[in-house]
C-alpha positions, 0 to 999 in steps of 0.5 A: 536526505535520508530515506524515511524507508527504504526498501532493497532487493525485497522477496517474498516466496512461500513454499508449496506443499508438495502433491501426490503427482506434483513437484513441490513448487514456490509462490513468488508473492514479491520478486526485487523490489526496491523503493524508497519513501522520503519524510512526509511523502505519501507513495502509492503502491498499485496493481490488480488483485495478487500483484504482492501489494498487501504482501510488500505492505506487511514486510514493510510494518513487520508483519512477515519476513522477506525471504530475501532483501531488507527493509531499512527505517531512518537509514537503520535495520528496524528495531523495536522504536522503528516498529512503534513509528510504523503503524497500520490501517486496514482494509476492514476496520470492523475485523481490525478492531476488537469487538469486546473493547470500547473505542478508548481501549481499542485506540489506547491499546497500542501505547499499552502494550509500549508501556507508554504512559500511565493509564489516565494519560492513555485514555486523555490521548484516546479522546485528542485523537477521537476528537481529531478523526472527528468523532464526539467525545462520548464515542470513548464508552462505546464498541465498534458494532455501534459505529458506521464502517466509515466511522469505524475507519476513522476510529482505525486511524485514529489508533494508528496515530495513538504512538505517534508513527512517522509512518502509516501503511494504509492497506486499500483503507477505503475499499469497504466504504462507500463512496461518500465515505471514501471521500471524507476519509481520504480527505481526514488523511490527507489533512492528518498528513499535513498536520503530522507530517506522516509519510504514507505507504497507500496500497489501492488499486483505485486509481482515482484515489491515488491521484488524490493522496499520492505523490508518487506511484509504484506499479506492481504486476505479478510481485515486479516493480513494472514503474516509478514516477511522480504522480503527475508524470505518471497519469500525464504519459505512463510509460509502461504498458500495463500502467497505461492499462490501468489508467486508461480502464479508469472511467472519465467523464466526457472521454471515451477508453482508448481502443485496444488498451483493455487487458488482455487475459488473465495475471499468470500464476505467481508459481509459474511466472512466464519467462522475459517479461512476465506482462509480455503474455498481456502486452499489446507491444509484445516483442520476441526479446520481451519473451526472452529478456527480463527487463531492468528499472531504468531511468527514462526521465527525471522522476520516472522509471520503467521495466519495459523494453518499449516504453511510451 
């Protein structure tokens, strides 16, 4: 089967200015990064602050051009269809959605500017998806300063399906919220993607909400794809070090954190990524190949891949 996308050999660098008493130097956002996503499939996309995530989710909707790599949709460079099937949803839907519009002009606003339909058909799509994101139909004649931020999230949404996407890159959509919220939201996701088929690119680092919506998980560390696995597989036995870090600093009811699995120090600088493996600094298995060594992605079992020279 065809990729719905594919991501190869992606970098993202952005040139630093030079200083008086500096060399001009470069950000290292996103470093060789290479996945797929099948029809249908919701891939999380995880790693702390600064990791490249919100980066690699705007090569992937169109929003900023690798400096290396390619991203392919249906097997194909994107083209301006492609770009209709890839819709966004933020991580602050107040700030995403234009104020001075009511919430059938935010939602309709897409098929819009795609010239899609007449505008009476645009406002009768407007209130389908409101209705289906679970807001009341007189929602259509208000603005976006009159709604809660979870509904705010919902109306979100419900623009990102108004073109009717194969796939949405949900950029942390549940970080603002409170928790409550997050659940109906996460919830109202994962019945959308069920009834549409949408396939999901989900950008957190929350990895109790990953577990819920993922079916497969990327790990991310200093712009380096560290992991790859089956969800399942991966919260079972992680087989890189930093992933096992971020599962074990996840809290647990009824289990206490395992010793020594807090990390350690603070991500190096992406402008100054340290040599051999750039966790090796942070690395409780830290040996003298891993200063010296980049690891490679392996196959380590069916589904799951690491760059570790140790793993499990």
């Amino acid at each position: 089967m065809t990729p719905l996308l594919s991501v190869e050999g992606v970098r993202v660098h952005f040139p630093q200015p030079r200083g008086l008493f500096r060399k001009a130097r470069v950000l290292r956002a996103v470093e060789d990064v290479s996945f797929d996503v099948a029809p249908g499939e919701a891939l999380a996309l995880v790693g702390e602050s600064s990791s490249g995530k919100s980066t690699l989710g705007n090569v992937v909707a169109g929003l900023r051009t690798p400096t290396a790599g390619q991203v392919r949709f249906d097997g194909r460079a994107p083209d301006a269809a492609s770009r209709r099937a890839i819709q966004v949803v933020f991580q602050d839907p107040y700030s995403a959605l234009d104020p001075r519009m009511t919430i059938a002009q935010v939602v309709a606003e897409p098929l819009r500017i795609q010239r899609i339909g007449t505008p009476a058909d645009r406002r009768a799509r407007a209130g389908a998806l409101v209705a289906q994101v679970g807001l009341p139909r007189d929602a259509l004649n208000r603005y976006p300063h009159e709604f809660s931020g979870g509904q705010r999230q919902r109306i979100a949404i419900a623009r990102a399906l108004a073109p009717s996407p194969r796939l949405i890159v949900a950029d942390e959509p549940l970080s603002s919220l409170d928790v409550s919220i997050q659940s109906q939201v996460l919830n109202l996701l994962r019945d959308l993607q069920q009834e549409h088929g949408l396939a999901y690119l989900f950008i957190s680092h929350d990895l109790a909400v990953v577990h819920h919506v993922a079916d497969r998980v990327a790990v991310l560390y200093l712009g380096r794809l560290v992991e790859v696995a089956a969800r399942d597989a991966l919260f079972a036995r992680p087989a890189h070090p930093y992933t096992r870090a971020l599962l074990d600093a996840v809290p647990r009811i009824g289990r206490r954190r395992m010793r020594g699995a807090a990390l350690r120090g603070e991500m190096p600088s992406p402008m100054s990524p340290p040599p051999g493996c750039v966790f090796h600094p942070r690395c409780p298995k830290a040996e003298p190949v891993c200063r010296t060594d980049p690891p490679v992605l392996r196959d380590l079992a069916p589904g799951q891949a690491a760059a570790c020279h140790f793993p499990w």
